[in-house]
C-alpha positions as CSV (number, residue, x, y, z in Angstrom):
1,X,121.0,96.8,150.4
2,X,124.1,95.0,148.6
3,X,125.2,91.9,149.4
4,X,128.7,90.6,149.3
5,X,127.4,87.3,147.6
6,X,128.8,87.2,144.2
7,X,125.6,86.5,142.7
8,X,123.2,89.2,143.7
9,X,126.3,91.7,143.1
10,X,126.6,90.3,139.5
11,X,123.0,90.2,139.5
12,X,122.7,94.3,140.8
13,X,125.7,95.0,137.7
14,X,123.5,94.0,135.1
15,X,120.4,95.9,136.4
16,X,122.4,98.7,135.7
17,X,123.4,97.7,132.4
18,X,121.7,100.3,129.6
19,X,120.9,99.7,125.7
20,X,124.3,102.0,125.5
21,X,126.6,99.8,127.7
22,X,125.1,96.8,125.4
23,X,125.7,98.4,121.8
24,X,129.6,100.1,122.8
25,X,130.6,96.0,123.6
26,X,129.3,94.8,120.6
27,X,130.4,97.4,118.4
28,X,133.4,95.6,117.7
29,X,132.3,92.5,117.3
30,X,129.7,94.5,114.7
31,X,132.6,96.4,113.1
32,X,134.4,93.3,112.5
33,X,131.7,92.0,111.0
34,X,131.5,94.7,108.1
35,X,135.0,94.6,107.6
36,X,135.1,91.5,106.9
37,X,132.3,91.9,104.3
38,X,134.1,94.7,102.9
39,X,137.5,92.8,102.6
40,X,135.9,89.8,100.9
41,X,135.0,90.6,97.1
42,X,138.4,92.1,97.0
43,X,140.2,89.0,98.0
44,X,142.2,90.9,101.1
45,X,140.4,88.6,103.9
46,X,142.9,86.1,104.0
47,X,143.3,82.4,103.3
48,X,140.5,80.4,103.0
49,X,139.5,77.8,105.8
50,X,140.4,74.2,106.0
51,X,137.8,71.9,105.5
52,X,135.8,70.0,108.3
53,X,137.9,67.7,109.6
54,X,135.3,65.7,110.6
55,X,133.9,65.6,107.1
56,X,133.4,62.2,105.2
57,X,136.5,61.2,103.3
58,X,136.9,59.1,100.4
59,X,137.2,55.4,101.1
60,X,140.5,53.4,100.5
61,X,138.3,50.4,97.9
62,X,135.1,50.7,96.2
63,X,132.1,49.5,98.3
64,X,131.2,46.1,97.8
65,X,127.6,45.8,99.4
66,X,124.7,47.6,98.3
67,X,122.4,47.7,101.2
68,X,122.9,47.5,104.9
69,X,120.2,46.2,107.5
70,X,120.9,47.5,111.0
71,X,119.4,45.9,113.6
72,X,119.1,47.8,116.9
73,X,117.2,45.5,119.4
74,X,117.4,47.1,122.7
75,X,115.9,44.9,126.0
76,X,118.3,42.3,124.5
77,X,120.6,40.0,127.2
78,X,124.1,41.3,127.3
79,X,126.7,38.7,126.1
80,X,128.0,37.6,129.3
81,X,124.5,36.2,130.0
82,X,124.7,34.3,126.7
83,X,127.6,32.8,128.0
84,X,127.4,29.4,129.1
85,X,130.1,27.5,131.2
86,X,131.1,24.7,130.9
87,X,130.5,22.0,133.2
């Protein structure tokens, strides 16, 4: 009836899994959670986090241009077929 292939045993351990086994391995991700909610309005959760590092930053001179038109013409030839040689 069980297989030694690692996928139909994995596949038999989480038939067996219950609504209990479920709730007892997130309870401390859920109990974290509440702390955490507790500890907050009372300033005990701990520094603040950094900002996004991949957030726009402000630029070294003012901008100069007011508009931008982008031009995105795909089917074009590449540049090597531009290319002529000389002959």
């Amino acid at each position: 009836m069980y297989s030694n292939h690692p996928f139909q045993s994995r596949q038999n351990r989480l038939r067996h899994r219950t609504r209990r086994h479920f709730f007892q391995d997130c309870g401390v991700g859920l109990g974290s959670v509440a702390l955490a909610s507790l500890l907050k309005p009372h300033g005990l959760l701990g520094a603040e986090t950094t900002p996004d590092p991949l957030a726009p930053k402000p630029t070294h001179f003012p901008p100069k241009a007011k508009r931008v038109i982008y031009l995105f013409m795909a089917g074009a030839p590449s540049q090597l077929d531009l290319i002529t040689s000389p002959s």
